[in-house]
C-alpha positions, 0 to 999 in steps of 0.5 A, a space after each residue: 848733876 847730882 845734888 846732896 841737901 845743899 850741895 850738887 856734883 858734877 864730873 869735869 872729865 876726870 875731876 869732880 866737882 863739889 859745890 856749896 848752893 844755899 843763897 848769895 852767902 852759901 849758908 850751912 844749914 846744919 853742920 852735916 852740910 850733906 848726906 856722907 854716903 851720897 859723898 863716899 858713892 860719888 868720890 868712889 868713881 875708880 877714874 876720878 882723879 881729883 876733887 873741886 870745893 867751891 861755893 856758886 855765886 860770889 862766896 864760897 861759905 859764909 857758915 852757920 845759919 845761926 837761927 838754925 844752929 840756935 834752934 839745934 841747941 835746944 837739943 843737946 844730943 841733937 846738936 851733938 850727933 849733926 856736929 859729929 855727923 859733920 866732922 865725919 863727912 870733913 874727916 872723909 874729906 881730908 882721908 881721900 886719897 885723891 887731891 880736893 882743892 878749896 876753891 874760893 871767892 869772897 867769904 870763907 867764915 866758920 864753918 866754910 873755913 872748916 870745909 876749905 881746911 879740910 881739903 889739901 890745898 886752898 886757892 883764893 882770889 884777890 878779894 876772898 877773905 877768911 874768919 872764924 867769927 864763933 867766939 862773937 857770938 859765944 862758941 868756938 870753931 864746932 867742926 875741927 877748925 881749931 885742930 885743923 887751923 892749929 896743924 897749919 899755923 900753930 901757935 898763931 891760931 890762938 889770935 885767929 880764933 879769939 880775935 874773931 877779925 877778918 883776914 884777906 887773902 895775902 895775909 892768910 897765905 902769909 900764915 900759911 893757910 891759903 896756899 895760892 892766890 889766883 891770878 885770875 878773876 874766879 878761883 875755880 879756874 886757877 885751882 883747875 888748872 893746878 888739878 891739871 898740872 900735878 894729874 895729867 899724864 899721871 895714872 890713877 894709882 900714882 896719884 892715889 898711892 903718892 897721896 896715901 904716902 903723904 897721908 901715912 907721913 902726917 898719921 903714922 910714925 916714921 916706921 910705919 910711913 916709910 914700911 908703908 911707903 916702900 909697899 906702895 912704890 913695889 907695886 908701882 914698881 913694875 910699871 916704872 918709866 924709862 925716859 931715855 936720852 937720845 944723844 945728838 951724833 
């Protein structure tokens, strides 16, 4: 296991696994939650095929130590250069052209919502619950929560954000940022059986070139997807499979 200021990786056979360990709520200690090139060197792996967030323990994140960011804010360009430095490592995050799923149990608040919003898919339990509490204690979402938020459920991140409540798990699938509910007890295990279910008997260049397809349609314009998707299907071309269908005499 390799560890990053408060977060540890580990491979499970050809997935990797991110996990947040800072104490029973997986508090953020500042928001460049762990060194962006430790990350770029563990997800560069050539075999690795996909990618878990979770939290250890019960939670996934609760967010900012806010006795921490409070101190951060004595210096304004301090604060300033952390928050970008966090933004970087969440862009690299979503860029990734590997699926990360967001596996979470218990609270997902602030800035461990911004973690979870930047994976590809989040699965939650029954009991998870999900907030961006900033607005009660005077700032905003300081991690692209509010784009990102914004991107998934439009118009109704307004009352998500302003309102600061809490929301369960059913409810957050309803608006459309949770994408499943686990079935079992711990999300980690429903979410690596999803991993499984779209990676196996998949190459490694089918799986990067379907996810830089998807990420070309959501950055590009329509032109320049699709020239783009026809340049990535040439070179999987060759390698085509045939299935064919044996007819009963």
């Amino acid at each position: 296991m390799n560890k990053s200021n408060i977060t540890s990786w580990e491979r499970q056979n050809e997935f990797g696994i991110l996990s947040i360990s800072n104490g029973k709520e997986n508090y953020l200690n500042t928001p460049d939650f762990l060194n962006l090139e430790q990350l770029q060197k563990w997800t560069s792996e050539k075999d690795l095929k996909g990618i878990i967030v979770r939290g250890i323990g019960r939670n996934f994140s609760a967010g900012a130590n806010l006795e921490n960011l409070k101190e951060l804010a004595k210096d304004e360009y301090l604060l300033e250069s952390k928050l970008s430095k966090g933004k970087d490592i969440l862009d690299f995050i979503e860029d990734l052209d590997i699926p990360v799923i967001a596996a979470i149990n218990g609270v997902c608040f602030g800035g461990g919502l911004e973690i979870a919003l930047a994976c590809h898919m989040r699965i939650a339990s029954e009991k998870a619950l999900f907030a961006f509490p900033e607005t009660n204690h005077g700032v905003i979402p300081g991690l692209g929560g509010s784009y990102r938020l914004t991107q998934l459920i439009g118009n109704k991140a307004y009352e998500i954000i302003l309102n600061a409540d809490m929301i369960n798990a059913s409810f957050a699938k309803e608006l459309g940022f949770v994408d499943h509910i686990s079935d079992v007890k711990d999300s980690f295990d429903f979410a690596l059986q999803k991993l499984k279910s779209f990676t196996s008997d998949r190459s490694v260049e089918v799986i990067r070139y379907t996810m830089q397809a998807i990420h070309n349609a959501k950055k590009l314009n329509r032109e320049d997807a699709l020239k783009k998707e026809t340049e990535l299907f040439c070179k999987l071309a060759a390698n085509i499979k045939y299935h064919q269908t044996e007819e009963n005499d």
